[in-house]
C-alpha positions in Angstrom: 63.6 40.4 -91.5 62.9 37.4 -89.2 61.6 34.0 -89.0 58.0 33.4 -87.3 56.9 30.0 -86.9 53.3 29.3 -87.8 52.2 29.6 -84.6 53.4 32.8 -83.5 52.0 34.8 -86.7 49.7 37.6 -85.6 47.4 39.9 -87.9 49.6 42.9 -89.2 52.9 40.8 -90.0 54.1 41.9 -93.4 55.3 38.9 -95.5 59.1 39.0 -96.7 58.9 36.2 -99.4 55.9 35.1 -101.4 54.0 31.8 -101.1 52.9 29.8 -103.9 50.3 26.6 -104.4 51.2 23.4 -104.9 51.0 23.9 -108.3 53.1 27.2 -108.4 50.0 29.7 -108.5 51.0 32.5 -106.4 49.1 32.8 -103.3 50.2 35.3 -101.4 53.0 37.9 -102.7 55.6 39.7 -101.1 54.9 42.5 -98.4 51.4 41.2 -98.4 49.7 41.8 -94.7 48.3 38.7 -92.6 45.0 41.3 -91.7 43.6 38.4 -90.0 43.1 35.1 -88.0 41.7 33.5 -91.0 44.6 34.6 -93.4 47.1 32.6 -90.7 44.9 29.6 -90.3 44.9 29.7 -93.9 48.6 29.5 -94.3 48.7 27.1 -91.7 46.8 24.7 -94.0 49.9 24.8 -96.4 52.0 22.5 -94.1 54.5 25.8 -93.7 56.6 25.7 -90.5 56.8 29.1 -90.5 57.7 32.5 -92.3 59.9 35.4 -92.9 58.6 38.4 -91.6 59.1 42.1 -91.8 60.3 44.4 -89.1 57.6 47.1 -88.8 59.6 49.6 -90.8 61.6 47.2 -93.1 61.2 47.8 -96.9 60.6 44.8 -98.8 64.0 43.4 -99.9 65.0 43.1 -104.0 64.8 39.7 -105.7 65.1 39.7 -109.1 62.7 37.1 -111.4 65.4 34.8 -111.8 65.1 34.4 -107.8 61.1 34.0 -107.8 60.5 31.7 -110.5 62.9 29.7 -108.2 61.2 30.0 -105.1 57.8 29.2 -107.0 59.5 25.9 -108.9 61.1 24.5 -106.0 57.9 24.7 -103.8 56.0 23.0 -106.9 58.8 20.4 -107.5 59.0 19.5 -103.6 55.3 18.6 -104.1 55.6 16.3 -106.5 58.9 14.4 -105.6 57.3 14.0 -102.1 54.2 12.6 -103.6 56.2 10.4 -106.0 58.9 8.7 -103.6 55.6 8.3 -100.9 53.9 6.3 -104.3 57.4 4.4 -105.2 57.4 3.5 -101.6 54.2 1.9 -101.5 53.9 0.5 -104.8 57.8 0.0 -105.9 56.9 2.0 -109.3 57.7 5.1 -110.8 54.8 7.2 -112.2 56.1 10.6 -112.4 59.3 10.3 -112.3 60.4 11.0 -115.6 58.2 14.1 -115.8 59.9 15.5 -112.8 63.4 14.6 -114.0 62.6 16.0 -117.6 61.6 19.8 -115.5 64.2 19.6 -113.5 66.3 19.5 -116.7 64.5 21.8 -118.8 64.8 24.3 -116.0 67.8 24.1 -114.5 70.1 21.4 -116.7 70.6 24.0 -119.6 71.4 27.4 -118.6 74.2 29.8 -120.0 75.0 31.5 -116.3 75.4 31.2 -113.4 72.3 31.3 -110.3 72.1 31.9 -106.8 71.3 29.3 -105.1 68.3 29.9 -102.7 68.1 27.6 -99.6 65.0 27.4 -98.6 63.7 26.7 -94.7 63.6 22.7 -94.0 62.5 20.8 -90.7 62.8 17.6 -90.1 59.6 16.2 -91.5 60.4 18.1 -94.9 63.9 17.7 -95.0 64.8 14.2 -97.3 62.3 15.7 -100.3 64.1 19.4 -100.3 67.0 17.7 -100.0 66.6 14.9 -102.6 64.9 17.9 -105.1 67.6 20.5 -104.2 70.2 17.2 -104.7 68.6 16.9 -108.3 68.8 21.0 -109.2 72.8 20.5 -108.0 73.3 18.0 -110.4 71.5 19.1 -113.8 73.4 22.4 -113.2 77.2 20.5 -112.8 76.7 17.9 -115.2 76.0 20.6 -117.6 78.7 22.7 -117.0 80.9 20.0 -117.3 79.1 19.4 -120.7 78.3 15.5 -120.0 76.3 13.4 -122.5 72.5 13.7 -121.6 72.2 10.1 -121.1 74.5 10.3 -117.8 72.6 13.6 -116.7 69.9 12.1 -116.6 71.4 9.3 -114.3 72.7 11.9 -112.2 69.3 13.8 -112.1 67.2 10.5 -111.5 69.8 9.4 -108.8 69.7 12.9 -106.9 66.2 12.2 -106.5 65.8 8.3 -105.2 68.7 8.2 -103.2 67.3 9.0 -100.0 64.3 7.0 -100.0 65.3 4.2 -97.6 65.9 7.1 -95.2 61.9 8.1 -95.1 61.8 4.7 -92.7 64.2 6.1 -90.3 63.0 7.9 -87.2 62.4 11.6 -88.1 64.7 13.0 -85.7 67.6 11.2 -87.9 66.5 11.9 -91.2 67.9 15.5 -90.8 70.6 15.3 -88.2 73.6 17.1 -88.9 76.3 15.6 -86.3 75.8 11.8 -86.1 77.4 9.5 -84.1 79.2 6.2 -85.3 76.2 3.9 -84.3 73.9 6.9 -86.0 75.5 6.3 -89.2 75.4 2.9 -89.2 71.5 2.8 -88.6 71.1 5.5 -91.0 73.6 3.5 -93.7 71.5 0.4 -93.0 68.3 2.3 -93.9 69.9 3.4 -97.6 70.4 -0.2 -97.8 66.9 -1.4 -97.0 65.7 1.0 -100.1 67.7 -0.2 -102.5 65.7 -3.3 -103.3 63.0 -0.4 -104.0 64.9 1.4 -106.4 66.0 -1.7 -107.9 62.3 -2.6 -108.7 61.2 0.6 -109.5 64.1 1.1 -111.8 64.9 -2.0 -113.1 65.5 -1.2 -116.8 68.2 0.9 -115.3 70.1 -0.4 -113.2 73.4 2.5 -113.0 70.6 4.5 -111.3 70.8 2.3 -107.8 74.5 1.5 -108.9 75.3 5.0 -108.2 73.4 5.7 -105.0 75.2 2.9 -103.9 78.8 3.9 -105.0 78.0 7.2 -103.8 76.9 5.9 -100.5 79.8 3.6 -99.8 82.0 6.9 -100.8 80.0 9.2 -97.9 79.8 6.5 -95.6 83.7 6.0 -95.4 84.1 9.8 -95.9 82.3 10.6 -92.4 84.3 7.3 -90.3 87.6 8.4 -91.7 88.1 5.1 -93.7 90.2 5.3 -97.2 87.9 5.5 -100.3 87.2 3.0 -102.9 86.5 5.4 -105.8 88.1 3.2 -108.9 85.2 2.6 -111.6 82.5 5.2 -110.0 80.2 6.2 -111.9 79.7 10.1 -112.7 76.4 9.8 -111.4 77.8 8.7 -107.9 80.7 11.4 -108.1 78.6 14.4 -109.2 76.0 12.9 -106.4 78.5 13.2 -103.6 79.8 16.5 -103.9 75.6 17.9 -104.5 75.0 15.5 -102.1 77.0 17.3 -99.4 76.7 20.8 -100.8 73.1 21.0 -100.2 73.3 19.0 -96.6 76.0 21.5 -95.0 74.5 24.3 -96.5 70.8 23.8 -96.2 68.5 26.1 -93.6 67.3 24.7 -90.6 65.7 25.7 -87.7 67.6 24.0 -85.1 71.1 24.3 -86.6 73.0 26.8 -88.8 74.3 26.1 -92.3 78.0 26.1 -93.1 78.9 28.7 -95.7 79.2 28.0 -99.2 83.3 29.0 -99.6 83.7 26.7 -96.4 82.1 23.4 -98.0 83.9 24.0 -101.1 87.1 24.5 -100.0 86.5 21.0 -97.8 86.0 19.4 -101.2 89.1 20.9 -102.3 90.6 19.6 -99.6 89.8 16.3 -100.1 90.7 15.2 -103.9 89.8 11.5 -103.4 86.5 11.7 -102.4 85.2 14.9 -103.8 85.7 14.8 -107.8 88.1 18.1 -108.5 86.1 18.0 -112.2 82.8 17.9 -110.3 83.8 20.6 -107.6 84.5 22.7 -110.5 81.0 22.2 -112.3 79.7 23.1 -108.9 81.7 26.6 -108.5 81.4 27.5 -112.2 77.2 26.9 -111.7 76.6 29.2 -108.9 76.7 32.5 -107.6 79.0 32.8 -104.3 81.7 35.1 -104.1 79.7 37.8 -106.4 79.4 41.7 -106.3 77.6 42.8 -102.8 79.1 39.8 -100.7 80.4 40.8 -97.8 83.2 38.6 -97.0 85.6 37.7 -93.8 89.6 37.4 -94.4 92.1 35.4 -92.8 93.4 38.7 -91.5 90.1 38.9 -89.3 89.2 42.1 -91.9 86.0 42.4 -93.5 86.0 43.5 -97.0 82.7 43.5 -99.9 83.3 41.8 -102.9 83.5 44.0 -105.7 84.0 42.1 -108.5 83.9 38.2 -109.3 87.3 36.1 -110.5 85.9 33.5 -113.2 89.4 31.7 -113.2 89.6 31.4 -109.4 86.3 32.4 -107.7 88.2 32.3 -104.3 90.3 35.5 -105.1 87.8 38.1 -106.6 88.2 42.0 -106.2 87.3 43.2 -102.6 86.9 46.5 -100.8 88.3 46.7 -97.6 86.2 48.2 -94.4 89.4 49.1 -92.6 90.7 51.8 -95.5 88.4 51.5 -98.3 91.6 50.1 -100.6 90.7 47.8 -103.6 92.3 44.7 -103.4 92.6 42.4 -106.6 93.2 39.1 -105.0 94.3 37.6 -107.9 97.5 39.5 -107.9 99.1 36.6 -105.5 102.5 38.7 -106.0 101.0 40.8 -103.8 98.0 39.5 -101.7 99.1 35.7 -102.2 98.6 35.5 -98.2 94.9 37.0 -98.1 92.6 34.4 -98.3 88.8 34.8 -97.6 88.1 32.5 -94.7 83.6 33.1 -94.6 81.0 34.5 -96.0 78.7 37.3 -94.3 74.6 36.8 -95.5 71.4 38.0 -94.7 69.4 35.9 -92.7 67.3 34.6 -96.2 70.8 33.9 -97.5 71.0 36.6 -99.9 73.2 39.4 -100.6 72.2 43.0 -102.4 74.3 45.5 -103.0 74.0 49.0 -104.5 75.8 49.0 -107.8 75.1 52.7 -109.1 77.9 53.4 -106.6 80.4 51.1 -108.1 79.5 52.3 -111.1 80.3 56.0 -110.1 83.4 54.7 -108.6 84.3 53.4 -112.0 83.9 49.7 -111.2 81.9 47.9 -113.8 79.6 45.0 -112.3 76.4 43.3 -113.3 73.3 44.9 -112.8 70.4 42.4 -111.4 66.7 43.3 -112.4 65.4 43.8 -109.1 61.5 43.3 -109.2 
């Protein structure tokens, strides 16, 4: 699998991931073959920046339903949240907004498991609205696990998804960039500020909704210049927006930078008590799929190992295989592997993993089995 920008698609390319209307209708699905010139000046016309592609010879990978009807909301929901923040901008009212809170909810602010967590491909002219939606997704997840009452999950959700909007005045180049510099920051921090007075308007019967972009700013803002943090009377809103906040940014898909790994950002939280809420790095890791069966992981050891099975108490120290001699190693025993650590993650370029699990089966390892479609 590789990525083709628009404009180096050719007739016979076989599509790795399906691509969905505005309004979620699938367009074209996986495997399907770009026969012609039309076919990629028809893609073209969906504001794509570019594809995954087959090799010649590559089958079409496994995703189970769980991970399309993902790919097919977020493409539907990062229509509408750009089209409602461009409105808000112009008219400082909502219109949508509490439709697109209330799906991202329904969707994703109830479940009873754990997802993966599909990144999907951002540029710069896209990035603040898959950011801001994927923000939002973060949040309904970790304020349910933590079992918060609706009223401040809806805070969280509704702040996820304003909280960038002074940032669509910034240059484009900025609205992305990953390293900033002190005098970027502060140009970027002054645009936040210049959208508050919109939020405030468009908000104004709630008013803890620009309160915690604001706390949660403040929070980031001294995070990045190494100044101490002001955290006393946060919000949950502001807390659980900082640590989706920077989850999503370090981990997000780009095409002119790579992300960070998931076990990297989170143990950077951990590291960091007094700006990243332990409670809310914990609804974070006990919402999503990372160290899971098929994972191929590195240890501090410079070994390479595949996950094997997952660690719900600790999901740092699962069960691994090693590479080197095939041994199982429980990393929970810390009696005896307390000084193996996994230090990264090993992915697929779509950031997915798949693993065979008839063979741990016969091996007499019992994991979960995905429905593969």
């Amino acid at each position: 699998m590789k990525f083709i920008k628009c404009d180096e698609l050719k007739p016979g390319m076989r599509l790795a991931k399906p691509i969905y209307s505005k309004k979620g209708v699938l367009l074209y699905d996986r495997a399907s073959v770009l026969r012609d010139m039309q076919s990629i000046e028809n893609i073209k016309s969906f504001g794509l920046i570019g594809l995954f592609i087959l090799e010649p010879a590559e089958p079409v990978p496994p995703m189970t339903q769980e991970d399309l009807e993902f790919e097919r909301f977020q493409t539907v929901m990062y229509n509408e949240i750009m089209e409602e923040l461009e409105r808000i901008i112009k008219k400082h009212k909502q219109e949508k907004f509490p439709n697109i809170v209330a799906q991202i909810i329904k969707n994703y602010g109830n479940l009873r498991k754990k997802i993966s967590f599909q990144q999907s491909l951002r540029s710069a002219d896209d990035y603040i609205y898959k950011h801001s939606l994927n923000v939002a997704i973060l949040s309904a997840m970790i304020t349910h696990s933590m079992n918060v009452p609706l009223s401040e999950q809806n805070e969280a959700v509704m702040a996820s998804v304003i909280h960038d909007i002074g940032k669509l005045t910034l240059p484009v180049e900025l609205q992305s960039k990953q390293q900033t510099t002190e005098d970027e920051r502060n140009i970027i921090d002054g645009h936040e500020i210049q959208g508050y007075p919109i939020i405030d308007e468009a908000f104004s019967s709630q008013p803890n909704i620009k309160r915690a972009c604001n706390q949660a700013r403040k929070i980031l803002f001294d995070y990045w210049n190494g100044n101490p943090i002001q955290n006393q009377k946060t919000l949950m809103a502001a807390k659980v927006l900082v640590v989706a906040g920077i989850f999503d940014k370090e981990t997000a898909v780009r095409i002119d930078d790579s992300p960070v790994s998931e076990v990297n950002v989170i143990r950077k939280m951990m590291s960091r008590p007094d700006v990243f809420d332990p409670r809310v790095v914990k609804g974070l890791t006990d919402s999503l799929n990372i160290l899971v069966p098929g994972v191929s992981v590195e240890l501090n050891t410079g070994e390479k190992a595949l996950v094997i099975r997952t660690n719900d108490d600790d999901f740092l120290r699962p069960t691994i295989l090693s590479f080197r001699d095939n041994s199982i190693i429980d990393l929970s025993n810390r009696g005896a592997y307390g000084n193996l650590e996994i230090v990264d993650i090993m992915k697929t370029l779509d950031n997915r993993c798949v693993m065979d699990t008839s063979k741990m089966k016969a091996l007499g390892i019992s994991v979960e089995e995905p429905e593969y479609v």
